[in-house]
C-alpha angles and dihedrals in degrees: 000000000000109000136164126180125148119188115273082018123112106252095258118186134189124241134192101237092198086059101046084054104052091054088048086055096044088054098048089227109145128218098254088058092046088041095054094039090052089038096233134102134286089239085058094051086051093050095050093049088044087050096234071128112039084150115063135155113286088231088057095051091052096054082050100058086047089052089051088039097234130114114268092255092065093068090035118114115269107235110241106270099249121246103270113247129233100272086051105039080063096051090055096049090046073056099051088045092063095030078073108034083056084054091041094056098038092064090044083054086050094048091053096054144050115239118210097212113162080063089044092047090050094047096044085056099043088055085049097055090048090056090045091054091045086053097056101035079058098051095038083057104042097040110114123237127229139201122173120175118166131188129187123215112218133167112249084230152007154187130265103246104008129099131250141179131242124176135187128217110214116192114184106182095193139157090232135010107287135206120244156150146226125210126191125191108194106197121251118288093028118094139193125252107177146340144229113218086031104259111257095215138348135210132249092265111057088234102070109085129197138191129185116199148166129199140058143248113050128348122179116202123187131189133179121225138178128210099233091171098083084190091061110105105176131352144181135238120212131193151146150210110236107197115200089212089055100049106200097018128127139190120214112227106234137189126062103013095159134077128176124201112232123137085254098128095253081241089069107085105171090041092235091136090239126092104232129207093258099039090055087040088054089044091053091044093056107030104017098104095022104105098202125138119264104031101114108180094167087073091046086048088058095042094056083041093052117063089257140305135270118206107236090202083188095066097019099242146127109243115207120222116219 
C-alpha cells in the first residue's frame, strides 16, 4: 500500500489511475456516477484516471473504492518490483536455461513427427465454440435483471408562499441490492425547503435535487417546496432514476408532473374548501411518519375539524370556518 500521512498533514495516498478506470469500465459505471458517489467533479475523476493526480485524500480514495465497489488496497499504487540479487538473478537464468533446452528439444520432437494439423485446427475450433456458447449460456444466466419504474406524487395545486409536500416512489426489482440516483429538477421560482431521505447533494440552483442510493425493492423519498414567483400561474416538475448496471440509462419519473397556483389549501384535492375524511386519510398516509419542514397537519386537523377555509390574502393565512 502506498500511504503517505505527516503529522498536522491531511493522510494523502497514491492510486493508479489506469487501474481505477478499467474497473469503472468493467463495470460500466460512467464519470458523472463516480463523480457523484466520491462529491467531486467529473473533470476530477478525469484527472485522477489520467494520473495529473497520482496523490489524493485518503477519504476520497476511499469513497472511490466504494463507488467502484472494491476494497482501498485495489487502487491503490503498486510499489516498484525491487533489482534481483545475486542469489536471484541466478535462479532466473537457471530458469531461462531450461526455459530453452525445453524449446530445443520440443522442435526437435516436431520435427520428428508429423503433425496432422487441419484435424487438430478443427478440432481446436470446434473445442472453442463449445467454450463461447458456455459462456454465454453462464452470463446470460447470472446476469441480473432489472427493472426500475418511478412515480411522483404531486398536488394538483398550491399557494404562493406557502409550503407543500411532494414525494417519489422508487421500485428497484433487482437479483442483488443496486446502486442508484434520483434527480429532481423543480421548475424555476419554487424552492426546496427540506428532504426525506436527507439530499446527498444539491445543484447550484436550489432547485435541482439529488439522491444517492443503494438497494432494491421500494424507496420512498419526500421533500418540502415553496412557490416564491407570485406570476407564475402553472408549472411543470421534471426527474429521473440513473442505474450504475445501465451506464447511460435513465428512468423517467412519472406520475403528477403540473401544478397550478390557485389559494385552494395544496390538501384539497377536489377544491371544495373542506378537508374531507378521505383527503385527510390519504395526508396521513403519505406524510403521516415523514419528519420534513413545512408539512403542518395540525392545520389541516383542524381544517377537516372546522366546517371548511377561507384564503386572508392580506395575511397570508388560511382562515378556518367553525
Amino acid at each position: 500500500m502506498t500511504e503517505t500521512q505527516h503529522q498536522g498533514v491531511m493522510a494523502m495516498v497514491k492510486i493508479d489511475g489506469s487501474k481505477a478506470r478499467q474497473l469503472r469500465e468493467q463495470k460500466s459505471l460512467t464519470q458523472l456516477y463516480v463523480a457523484t458517489a466520491v462529491q467531486v467533479t467529473t473533470d476530477t475523476i478525469s484527472r485522477w484516471e489520467n494520473r495529473r493526480y497520482p496523490t489524493i485524500k485518503r477519504e476520497n480514495a476511499l469513497k472511490l473504492a466504494e463507488a467502484l465497489e472494491v476494497a482501498l488496497e485495489e487502487i491503490l499504487e503498486t510499489p516498484p518490483v525491487p533489482e534481483p540479487n545475486d542469489d536471484e538473478a541466478e535462479s532466473q537464468q537457471d530458469s531461462v536455461n531450461f526455459q530453452h533446452e525445453k524449446e530445443r528439444r520440443t522442435e526437435t520432437v516436431k520435427q520428428g513427427v508429423y503433425v496432422r494439423w487441419p484435424i487438430l485446427l478443427l478440432s481446436s475450433t470446434i473445442a472453442a465454440l463449445i467454450c463461447l456458447v458456455g459462456w454465454v449460456y453462464f452470463n446470460m444466466e447470472d446476469s441480473p435483471s432489472v427493472a426500475v419504474t418511478a412515480k411522483r406524487n404531486l398536488p394538483a395545486h398550491c399557494t404562493p408562499g406557502q409550503v407543500f409536500p411532494v414525494s417519489i416512489e422508487v421500485n428497484v426489482q433487482s437479483d442483488e441490492p443496486l446502486a442508484f440516483i434520483v434527480k429532481e429538477q423543480l421548475p424555476d421560482g419554487f424552492e426546496a425547503i427540506q428532504a426525506a431521505p436527507a439530499l446527498s447533494s444539491s445543484g447550484k440552483k436550489v432547485n435541482t435535487l439529488k439522491w444517492l442510493q443503494k438497494g432494491h425493492g421500494k424507496h420512498i423519498f419526500t421533500y418540502t417546496t415553496i412557490m416564491k414567483d407570485t406570476t407564475i400561474e402553472a408549472d411543470e416538475f421534471s426527474g429521473g432514476i440513473a442505474i450504475n448496471k445501465q451506464s447511460g440509462a435513465s428512468y423517467s419519473i412519472l406520475g403528477s408532473d403540473t401544478i397550478i397556483v390557485s389559494d385552494y389549501h395544496w390538501a384539497d384535492s377536489n377544491r371544495d374548501r373542506v378537508i374531507s375524511d378521505s383527503e385527510i386519510l390519504t395526508v396521513y398516509d403519505q406524510y403521516g411518519e415523514v419528519e420534513v419542514h413545512g408539512i403542518d397537519l395540525d392545520l389541516i386537523e383542524e381544517i377537516w375539524l372546522g366546517s371548511g377555509y377561507t384564503w386572508n390574502p392580506d395575511t397570508q393565512t388560511y382562515q378556518i370556518l367553525p
